[in-house]
VMD Tcl script that draws the C-alpha trace (Angstrom):
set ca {
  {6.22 -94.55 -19.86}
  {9.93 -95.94 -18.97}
  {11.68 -92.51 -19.60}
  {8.91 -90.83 -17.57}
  {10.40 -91.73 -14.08}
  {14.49 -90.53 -15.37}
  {12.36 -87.60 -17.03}
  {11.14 -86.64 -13.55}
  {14.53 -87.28 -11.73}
  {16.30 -84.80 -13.85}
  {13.63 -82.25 -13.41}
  {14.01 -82.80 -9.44}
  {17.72 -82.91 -9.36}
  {17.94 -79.71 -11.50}
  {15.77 -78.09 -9.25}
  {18.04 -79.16 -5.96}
  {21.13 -78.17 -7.70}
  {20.00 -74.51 -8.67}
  {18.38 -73.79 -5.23}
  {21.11 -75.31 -3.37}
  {23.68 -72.69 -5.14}
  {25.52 -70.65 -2.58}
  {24.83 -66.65 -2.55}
  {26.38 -65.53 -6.14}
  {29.26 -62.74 -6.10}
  {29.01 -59.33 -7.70}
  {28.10 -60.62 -11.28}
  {30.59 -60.95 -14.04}
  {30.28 -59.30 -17.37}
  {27.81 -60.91 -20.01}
  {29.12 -62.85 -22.43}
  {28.99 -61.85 -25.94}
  {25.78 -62.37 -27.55}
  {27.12 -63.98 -30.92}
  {27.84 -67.98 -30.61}
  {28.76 -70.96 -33.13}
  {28.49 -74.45 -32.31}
  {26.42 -78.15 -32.88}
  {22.73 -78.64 -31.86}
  {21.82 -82.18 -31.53}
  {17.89 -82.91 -31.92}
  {16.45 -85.98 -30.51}
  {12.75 -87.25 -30.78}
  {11.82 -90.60 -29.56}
  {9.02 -90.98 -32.44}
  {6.05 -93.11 -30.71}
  {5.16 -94.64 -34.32}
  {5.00 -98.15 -34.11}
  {8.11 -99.76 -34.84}
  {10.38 -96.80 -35.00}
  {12.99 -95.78 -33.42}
  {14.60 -92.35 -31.94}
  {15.45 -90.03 -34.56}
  {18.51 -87.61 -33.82}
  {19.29 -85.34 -35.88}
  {22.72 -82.99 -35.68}
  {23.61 -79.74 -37.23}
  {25.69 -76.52 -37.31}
  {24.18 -73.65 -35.03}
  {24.63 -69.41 -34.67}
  {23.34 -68.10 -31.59}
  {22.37 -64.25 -30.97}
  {21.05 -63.18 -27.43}
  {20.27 -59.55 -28.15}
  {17.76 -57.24 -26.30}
  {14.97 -58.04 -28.86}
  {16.35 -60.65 -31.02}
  {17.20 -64.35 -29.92}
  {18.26 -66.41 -32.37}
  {18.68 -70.42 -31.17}
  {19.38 -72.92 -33.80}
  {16.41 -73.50 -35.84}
  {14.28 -70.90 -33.59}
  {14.42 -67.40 -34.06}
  {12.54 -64.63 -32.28}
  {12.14 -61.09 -32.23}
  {10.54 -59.11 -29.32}
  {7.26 -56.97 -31.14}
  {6.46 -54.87 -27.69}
  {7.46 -54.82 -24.03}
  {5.46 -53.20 -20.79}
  {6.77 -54.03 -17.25}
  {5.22 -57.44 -16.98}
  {4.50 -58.96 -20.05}
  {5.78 -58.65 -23.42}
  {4.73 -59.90 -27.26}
  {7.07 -61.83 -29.72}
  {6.96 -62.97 -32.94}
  {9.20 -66.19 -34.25}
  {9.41 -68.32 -37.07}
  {11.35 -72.01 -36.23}
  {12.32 -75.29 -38.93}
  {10.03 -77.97 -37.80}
  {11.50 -81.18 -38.95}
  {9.36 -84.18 -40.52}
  {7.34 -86.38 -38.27}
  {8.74 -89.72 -40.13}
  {9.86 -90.97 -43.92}
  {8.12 -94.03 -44.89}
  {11.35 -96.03 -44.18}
  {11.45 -95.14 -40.18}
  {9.01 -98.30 -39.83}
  {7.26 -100.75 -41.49}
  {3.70 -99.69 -40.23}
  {4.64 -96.48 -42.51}
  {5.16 -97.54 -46.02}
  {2.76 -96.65 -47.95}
  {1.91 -93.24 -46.16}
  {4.44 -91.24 -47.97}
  {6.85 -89.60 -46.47}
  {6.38 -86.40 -44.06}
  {8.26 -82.82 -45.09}
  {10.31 -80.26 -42.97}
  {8.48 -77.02 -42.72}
  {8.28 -73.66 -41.34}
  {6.65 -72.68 -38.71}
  {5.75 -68.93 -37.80}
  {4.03 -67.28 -34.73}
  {3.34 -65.13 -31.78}
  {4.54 -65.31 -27.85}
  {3.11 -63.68 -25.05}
  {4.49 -64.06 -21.93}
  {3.27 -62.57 -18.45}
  {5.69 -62.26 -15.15}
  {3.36 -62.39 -12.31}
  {6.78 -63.16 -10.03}
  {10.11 -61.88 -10.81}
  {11.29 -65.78 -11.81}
  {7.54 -67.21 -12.90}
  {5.91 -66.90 -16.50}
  {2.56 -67.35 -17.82}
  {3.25 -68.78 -21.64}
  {0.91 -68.43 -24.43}
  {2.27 -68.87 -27.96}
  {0.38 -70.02 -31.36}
  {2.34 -71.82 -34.18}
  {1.19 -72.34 -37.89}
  {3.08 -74.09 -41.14}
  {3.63 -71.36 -43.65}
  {5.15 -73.20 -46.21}
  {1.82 -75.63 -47.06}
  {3.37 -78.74 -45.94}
  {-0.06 -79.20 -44.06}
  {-1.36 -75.79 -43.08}
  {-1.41 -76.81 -39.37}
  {-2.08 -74.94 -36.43}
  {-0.97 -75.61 -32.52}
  {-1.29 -73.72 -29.72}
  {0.28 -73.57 -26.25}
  {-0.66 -72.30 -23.21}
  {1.90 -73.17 -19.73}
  {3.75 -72.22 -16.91}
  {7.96 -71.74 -16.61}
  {9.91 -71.51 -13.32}
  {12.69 -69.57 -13.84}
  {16.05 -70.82 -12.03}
  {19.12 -68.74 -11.91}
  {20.41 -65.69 -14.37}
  {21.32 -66.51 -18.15}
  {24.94 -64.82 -17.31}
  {25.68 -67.03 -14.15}
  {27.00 -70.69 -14.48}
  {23.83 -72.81 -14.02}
  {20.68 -71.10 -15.21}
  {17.40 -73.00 -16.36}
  {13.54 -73.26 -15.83}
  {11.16 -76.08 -15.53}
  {7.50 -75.65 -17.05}
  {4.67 -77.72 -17.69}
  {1.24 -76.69 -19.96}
  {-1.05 -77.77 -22.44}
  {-0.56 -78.15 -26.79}
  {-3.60 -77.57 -28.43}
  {-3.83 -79.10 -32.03}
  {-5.81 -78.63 -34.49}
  {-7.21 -81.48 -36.94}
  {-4.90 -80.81 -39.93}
  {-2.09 -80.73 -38.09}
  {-3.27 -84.14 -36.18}
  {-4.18 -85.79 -39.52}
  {-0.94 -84.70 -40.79}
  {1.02 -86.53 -37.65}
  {-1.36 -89.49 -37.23}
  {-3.94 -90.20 -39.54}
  {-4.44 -92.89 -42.03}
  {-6.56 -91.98 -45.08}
  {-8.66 -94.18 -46.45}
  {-6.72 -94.51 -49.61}
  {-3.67 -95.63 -47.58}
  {-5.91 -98.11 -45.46}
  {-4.55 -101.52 -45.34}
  {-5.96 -104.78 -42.84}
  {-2.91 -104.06 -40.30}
  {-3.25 -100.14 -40.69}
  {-7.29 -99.50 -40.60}
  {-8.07 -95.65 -41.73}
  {-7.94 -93.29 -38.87}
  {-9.38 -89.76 -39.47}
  {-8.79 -88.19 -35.95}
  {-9.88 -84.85 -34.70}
  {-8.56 -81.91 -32.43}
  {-5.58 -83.19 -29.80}
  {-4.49 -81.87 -26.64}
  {-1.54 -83.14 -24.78}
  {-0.37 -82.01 -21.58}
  {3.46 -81.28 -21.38}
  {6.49 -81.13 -18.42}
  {9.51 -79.34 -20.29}
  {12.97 -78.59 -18.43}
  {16.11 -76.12 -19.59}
  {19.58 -76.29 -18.50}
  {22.21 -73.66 -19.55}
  {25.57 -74.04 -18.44}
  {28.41 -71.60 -18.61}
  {31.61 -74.25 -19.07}
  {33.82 -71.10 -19.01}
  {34.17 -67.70 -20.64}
  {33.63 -68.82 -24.45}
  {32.15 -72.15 -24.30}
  {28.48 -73.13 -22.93}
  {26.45 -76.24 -23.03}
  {22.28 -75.77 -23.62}
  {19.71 -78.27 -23.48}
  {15.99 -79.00 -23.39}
  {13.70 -81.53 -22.81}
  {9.89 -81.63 -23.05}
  {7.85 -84.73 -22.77}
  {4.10 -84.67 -24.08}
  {1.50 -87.36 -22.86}
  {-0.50 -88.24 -25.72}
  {-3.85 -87.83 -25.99}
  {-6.37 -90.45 -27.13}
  {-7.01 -89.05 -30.45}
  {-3.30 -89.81 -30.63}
  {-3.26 -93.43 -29.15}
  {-6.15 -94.51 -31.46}
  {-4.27 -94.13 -34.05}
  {-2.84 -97.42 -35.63}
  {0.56 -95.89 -36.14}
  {1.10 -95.21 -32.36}
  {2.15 -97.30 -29.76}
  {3.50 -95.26 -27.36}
  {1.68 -92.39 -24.61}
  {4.66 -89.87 -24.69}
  {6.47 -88.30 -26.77}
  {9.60 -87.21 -25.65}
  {11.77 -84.62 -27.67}
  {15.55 -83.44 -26.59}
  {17.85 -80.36 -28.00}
  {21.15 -80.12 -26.73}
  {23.68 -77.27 -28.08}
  {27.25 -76.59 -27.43}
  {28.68 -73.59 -28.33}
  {31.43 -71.00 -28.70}
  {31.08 -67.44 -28.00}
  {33.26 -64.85 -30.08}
}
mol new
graphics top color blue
foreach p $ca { graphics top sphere $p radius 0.5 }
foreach p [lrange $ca 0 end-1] q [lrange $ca 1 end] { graphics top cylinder $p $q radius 0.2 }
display resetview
C-alpha cells in the first residue's frame, strides 16, 4: 500500500486548492470542443514480479453537448431529464500483461486489447454531486467479460474555468470470466510455483480523482487516477502480490 498514503495526499490537496479558489469573474467563452494531443496510460500491474506498464499515444478530443470523445473513451448521451441522464460508450481496454511482463507469467499466454461497450447512468441529487452506475462488457470475444460499477463523484469547479476536477470513490463488480481472464491459472497452465487458481466473482472498492487544467486558451493538461483495493479472490491468486491496483491517464492537449 506505499502509493496509498501520496494517493490520498493528492486527493486532499486537490480538494484545498479548488475550494480555496477566490470568487471566479464573469466567465470566459468555452473553448472549442475539438482537441489533439498525447495521452499517457499508466498501470502499476500487481502481478508478481512486474512492473508499471505505461503506455503513450496520439489523442482527439470532442466535448460536444451529447458526444465526448476522450482518448480511447468515447460516449454519446442516449436521453437527458433534469437530474439524471443515460449514456452509452464503447472504450479500448488494453491487455492485462504479455507473458514477458514477469516470470510468474510464462506459460499463461499472453492477454489481448479489447473493446469494451456499455451504458452510464448518472443521477445529480446536488448541483456538484453524482450518483454513478455504469456496466461494461468485451465485445470483441477476447473473454466475454462483464464489470459493473456503482459510486459517488464530487464535482469541483466548471470544465471552462482553470482548475476543474472531481473526486469519487465506489464499488467494481466483476464477474467470473472477466476475473479468470485477469487472474486465474488453469489447470493446464498449473506449475509447483504457480498452483491452478479458478477464482470466482470480485469486488473491489475504488477512490478515483480528476484534474483538468486550462494552461491557457489552446492548451490544457487532463489527468486521472483511480486506485482499486483488491479483493481476496484477487490476492489468492498466485500471480498477485500486491492489494491495489493503481491506474493513471494523463493527456495534454491542443484546442483548434
Amino acid at each position: 500500500m506505499k502509493f496509498l498514503p501520496a494517493f490520498l495526499l493528492i486527493i486532499f490537496t486537490l480538494l484545498q486548492t479548488l475550494q480555496a479558489q477566490p470568487p471566479q469573474p464573469p466567465q470566459p467563452p468555452k473553448p472549442s470542443p475539438w482537441s489533439a494531443g498525447l495521452f499517457l496510460m499508466s498501470d502499476s500491474q500487481p502481478y508478481v514480479g512486474a512492473g508499471r506498464s505505461v503506455r503513450i499515444y496520439p489523442s482527439v478530443s470532442y466535448e460536444g453537448k451529447k458526444m465526448k470523445w476522450r482518448g480511447p473513451i468515447l460516449q454519446y448521451k442516449l436521453l437527458e431529464r433534469e437530474k439524471w441522464n443515460v449514456s452509452a460508450h464503447t472504450l479500448v481496454q488494453f491487455a492485462p500483461y504479455e507473458e514477458e511482463d514477469a516470470s510468474i507469467l510464462e506459460g499463461m499466454g499472453d492477454r489481448s486489447d479489447t473493446l469494451l461497450a456499455g451504458l452510464d447512468w448518472v443521477y445529480r441529487p446536488l448541483p456538484s454531486l453524482l450518483v454513478l452506475a455504469s456496466f461494461d462488457a468485451d465485445i470483441l470475444g477476447a473473454y466475454d467479460g462483464i464489470q459493473a460499477t456503482l459510486g459517488l463523484q464530487q464535482m469541483l469547479g466548471k470544465p471552462w474555468e482553470t482548475f476543474s476536477g472531481s473526486l469519487g470513490a465506489g464499488l467494481l463488480l466483476q464477474d467470473q470470466t472477466w476475473t479468470q481472464y485477469f487472474v486465474g491459472v488453469p489447470e493446464s497452465k498449473a506449475t509447483p510455483e504457480r498452483p491452478a487458481h479458478t477464482p470466482g466473482e470480485s469486488f473491489h472498492p475504488y477512490l478515483s480523482a480528476q484534474l483538468l487544467i486550462r494552461i491557457s486558451k489552446s492548451w490544457s493538461w487532463f489527468t486521472l487516477s483511480r486506485i482499486e483495493f483488491l479483493d481476496e479472490t484477487w490476492r489468492d491468486s498466485p500471480l498477485i502480490a500486491d492489494d491495489y491496483r493503481l491506474v493513471t491517464f494523463t493527456a495534454l492537449n491542443y484546442s483548434f
